[in-house]
Each structure stands twice: as C-alpha cells, then as structure tokens.
C-alpha positions as CSV (number, residue, x, y, z in Angstrom):
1,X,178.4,224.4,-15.0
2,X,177.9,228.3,-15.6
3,X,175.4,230.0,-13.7
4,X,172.1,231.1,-16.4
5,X,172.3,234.6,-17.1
6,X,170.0,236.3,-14.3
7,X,166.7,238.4,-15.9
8,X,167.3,242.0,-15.3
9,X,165.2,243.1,-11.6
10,X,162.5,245.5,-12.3
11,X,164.5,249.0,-11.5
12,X,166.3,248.3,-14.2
13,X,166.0,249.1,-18.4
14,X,164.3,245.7,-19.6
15,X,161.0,247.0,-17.4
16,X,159.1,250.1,-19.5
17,X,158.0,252.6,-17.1
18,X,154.6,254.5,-18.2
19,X,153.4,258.2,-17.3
20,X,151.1,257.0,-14.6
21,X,154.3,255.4,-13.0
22,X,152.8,251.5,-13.5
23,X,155.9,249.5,-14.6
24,X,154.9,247.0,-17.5
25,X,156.8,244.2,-17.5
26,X,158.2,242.5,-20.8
27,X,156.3,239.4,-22.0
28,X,156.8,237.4,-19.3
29,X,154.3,235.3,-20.5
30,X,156.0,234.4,-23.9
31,X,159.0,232.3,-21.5
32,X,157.8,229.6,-20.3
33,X,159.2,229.5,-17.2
34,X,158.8,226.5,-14.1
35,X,159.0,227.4,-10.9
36,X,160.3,224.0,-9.7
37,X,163.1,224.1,-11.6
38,X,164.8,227.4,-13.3
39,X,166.8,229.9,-11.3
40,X,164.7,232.5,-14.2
41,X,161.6,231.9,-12.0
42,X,163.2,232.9,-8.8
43,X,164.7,236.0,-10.7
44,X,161.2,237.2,-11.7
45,X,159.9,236.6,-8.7
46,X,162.7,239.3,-6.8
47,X,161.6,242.0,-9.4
48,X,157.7,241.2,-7.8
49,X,159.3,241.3,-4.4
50,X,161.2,244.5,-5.0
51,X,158.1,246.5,-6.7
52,X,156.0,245.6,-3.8
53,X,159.2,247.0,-1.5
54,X,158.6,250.3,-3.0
55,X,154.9,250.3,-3.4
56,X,155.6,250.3,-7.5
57,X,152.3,249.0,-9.5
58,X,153.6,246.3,-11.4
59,X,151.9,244.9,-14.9
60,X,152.2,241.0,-15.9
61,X,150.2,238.1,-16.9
62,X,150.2,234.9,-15.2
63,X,150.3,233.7,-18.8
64,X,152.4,230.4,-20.3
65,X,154.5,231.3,-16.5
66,X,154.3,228.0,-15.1
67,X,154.0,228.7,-11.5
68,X,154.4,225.4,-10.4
69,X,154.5,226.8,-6.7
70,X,151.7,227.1,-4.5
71,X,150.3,230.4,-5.2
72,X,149.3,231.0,-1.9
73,X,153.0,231.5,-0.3
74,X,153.5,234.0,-3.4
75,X,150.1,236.5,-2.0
76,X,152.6,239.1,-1.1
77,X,154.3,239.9,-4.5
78,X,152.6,242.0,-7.4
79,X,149.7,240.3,-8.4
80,X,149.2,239.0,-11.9
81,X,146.8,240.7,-14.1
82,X,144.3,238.8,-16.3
83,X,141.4,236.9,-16.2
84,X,142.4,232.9,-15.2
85,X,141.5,232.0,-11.7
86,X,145.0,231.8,-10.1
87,X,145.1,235.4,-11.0
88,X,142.1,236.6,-9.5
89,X,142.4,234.5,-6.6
90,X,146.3,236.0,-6.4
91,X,145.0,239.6,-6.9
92,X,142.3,238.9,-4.3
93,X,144.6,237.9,-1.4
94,X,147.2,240.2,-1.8
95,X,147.6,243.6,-0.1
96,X,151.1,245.9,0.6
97,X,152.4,245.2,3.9
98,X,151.4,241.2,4.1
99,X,155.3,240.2,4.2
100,X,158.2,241.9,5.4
101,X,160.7,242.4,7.1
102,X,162.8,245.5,8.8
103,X,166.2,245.3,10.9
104,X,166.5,246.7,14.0
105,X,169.7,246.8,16.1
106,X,171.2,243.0,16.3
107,X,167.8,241.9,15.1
108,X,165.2,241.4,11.9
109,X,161.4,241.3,12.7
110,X,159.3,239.4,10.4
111,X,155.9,239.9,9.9
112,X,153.8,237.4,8.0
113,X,149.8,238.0,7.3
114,X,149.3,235.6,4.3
115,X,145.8,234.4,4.2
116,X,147.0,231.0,4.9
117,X,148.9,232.3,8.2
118,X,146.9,234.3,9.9
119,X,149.1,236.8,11.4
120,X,152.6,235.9,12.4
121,X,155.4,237.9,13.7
122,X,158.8,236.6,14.1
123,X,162.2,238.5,16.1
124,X,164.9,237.1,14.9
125,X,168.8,237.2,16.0
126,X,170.6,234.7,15.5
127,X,173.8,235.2,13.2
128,X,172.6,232.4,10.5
129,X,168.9,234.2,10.3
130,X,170.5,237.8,9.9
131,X,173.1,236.6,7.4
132,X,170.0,235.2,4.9
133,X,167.9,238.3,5.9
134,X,170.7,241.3,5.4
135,X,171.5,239.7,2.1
136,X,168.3,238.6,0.9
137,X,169.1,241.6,-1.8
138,X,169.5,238.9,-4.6
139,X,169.1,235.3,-5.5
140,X,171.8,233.2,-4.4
141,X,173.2,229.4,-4.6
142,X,172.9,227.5,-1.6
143,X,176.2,226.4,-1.7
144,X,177.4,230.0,-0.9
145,X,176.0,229.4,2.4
146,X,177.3,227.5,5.8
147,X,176.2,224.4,7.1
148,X,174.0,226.5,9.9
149,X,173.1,228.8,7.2
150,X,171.3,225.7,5.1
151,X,170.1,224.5,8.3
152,X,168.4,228.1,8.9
153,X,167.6,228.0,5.1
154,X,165.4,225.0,5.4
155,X,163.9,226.6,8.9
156,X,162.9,229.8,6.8
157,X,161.6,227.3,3.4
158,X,159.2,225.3,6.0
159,X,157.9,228.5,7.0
160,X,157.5,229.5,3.2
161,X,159.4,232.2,4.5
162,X,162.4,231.6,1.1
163,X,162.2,229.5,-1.9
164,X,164.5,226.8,-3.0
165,X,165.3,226.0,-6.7
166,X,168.1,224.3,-8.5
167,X,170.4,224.9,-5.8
168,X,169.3,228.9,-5.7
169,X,167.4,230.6,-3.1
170,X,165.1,233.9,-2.5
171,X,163.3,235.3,0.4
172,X,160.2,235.6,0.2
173,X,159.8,238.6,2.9
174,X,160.9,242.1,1.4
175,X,162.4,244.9,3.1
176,X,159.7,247.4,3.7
177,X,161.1,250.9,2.5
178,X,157.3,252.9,2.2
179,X,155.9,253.3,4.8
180,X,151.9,253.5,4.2
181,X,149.8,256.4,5.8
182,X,148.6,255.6,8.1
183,X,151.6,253.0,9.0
184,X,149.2,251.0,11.0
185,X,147.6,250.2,8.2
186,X,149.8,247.3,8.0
C-alpha cells in the first residue's frame, strides 16, 4: 500500500500569506477530513503545530473538518476561526506557550498547561523519548519505530502528548523557537 500524498505544511506555497503576515489556509473546510482515521488529519494538524512554533497567526475554519478527536488535547494549536462552539471553546482555551518542548543537553523538557492538565512539566532522557522528540519534525508510520520506541509511543499517546492514526503518528508538543517578551509569560 502507498503512503497518501502528505498536504503541504504551512511554510510552504499551498498556504497564502497576507500583508499583515496572517497565513490563510486553503479551504480546509471543503475536505472532509476524520481525524480517526486519515494520515491528512495528522498532516494538517503539524502545519497548526508548526505556526504556533513560530508565533505565525494562522486562518481556518473548523468547517466539514471532522475532528473526531477530543478538542481539548488539540488547545495548543492555532485555533479555528468561526462561529460553532468547538471553535469558540478551542479559541477560548488556547494561548502560545501551553505545549512544548525544548532540548537541553542529553535531555527534552516538556511542558504541558492544557486546561484539562493543569500545569505539567516533564524531563525526559531516555534514548526511546529523545528519538520521538528530536524527530517529531514530521508525521511518521509507527512501523518506522522500535519495539521501545512504540512502547514510549503509547506512554506519550496516554499523556495526549502524540496522536496515533492509521498506523501514523505526530507530537502533539512543538518546539518552542519564539521566545515571548517577557519569556515568563509562559
């Protein structure tokens, strides 16, 4: 079976960038889209991820996207625009800085302030954690991954820490790269 074609990650030329620097999305909500079960979803959701990374305002509309996920977990991406209550209640939770991640020397600490959380900070260095972490750059199949790697994998998915679908995975943490003034505003 051939892998589906990935959808092109924000930085990219399928988003259209305005003058004010907002990146509109393409009509996301014209692909209907389940989370549960196309590698698509998990695609769109690493452009949200990355935009948040760099503090880029992102444009989309929850829309026909079936988010068949629990909305909560996905708090720290771009928020949808629009009017339905997942959006408002998505837009109302989320804030920069409420999941990331940043590597130190033989280590990644993970900090988690969801709503649902409460504040949660994690060190992690162990080989298997730092492998999923220092390559969390993409979506990729589970079955690229060890046997201590899935087991590490289903760790970080009971956390709601990565995402699982159709044997493809994406962390859920981003790497922080701007830093907001002042930084311990986060």
């Amino acid at each position: 079976m051939k892998d589906p074609e990935p959808l092109v990650p924000v930085e990219r030329e399928q988003a259209v960038s305005s003058t004010s620097g907002v990146v509109q999305l393409p009509a996301w909500d014209r692909i209907p889209v389940d989370i549960r079960n196309d590698r698509r979803s998990l695609d769109f959701l690493l452009s949200l991820r990355e935009s948040v990374a760099i503090s880029r305002p992102v444009r989309w509309e929850l829309g026909r996207f079936c988010l068949s996920y629990d909305l909560e977990s996905l708090t720290s991406l771009a928020p949808p625009m629009g009017s339905t209550d997942g959006s408002l209640d998505w837009r109302k939770a989320h804030r920069y800085g409420q999941l990331y991640w940043r590597s130190g020397p033989g280590f990644v600490l993970v900090k988690d302030s969801r709503p649902f959380n409460g504040l949660r900070r994690f060190v992690v260095d162990e080989p298997e954690y730092l492998g999923l972490f220092q390559t969390s750059s993409q979506v990729r199949p589970v079955a690229s991954l060890s046997i201590s790697e899935r087991l590490a994998l289903d760790d970080l998915r009971r956390e709601s820490l990565a995402i699982v679908v159709d044997g493809y995975f994406l962390m859920l943490p981003y790497r922080i790269r701007k830093w907001p003034i002042p930084y311990l505003a986060i």
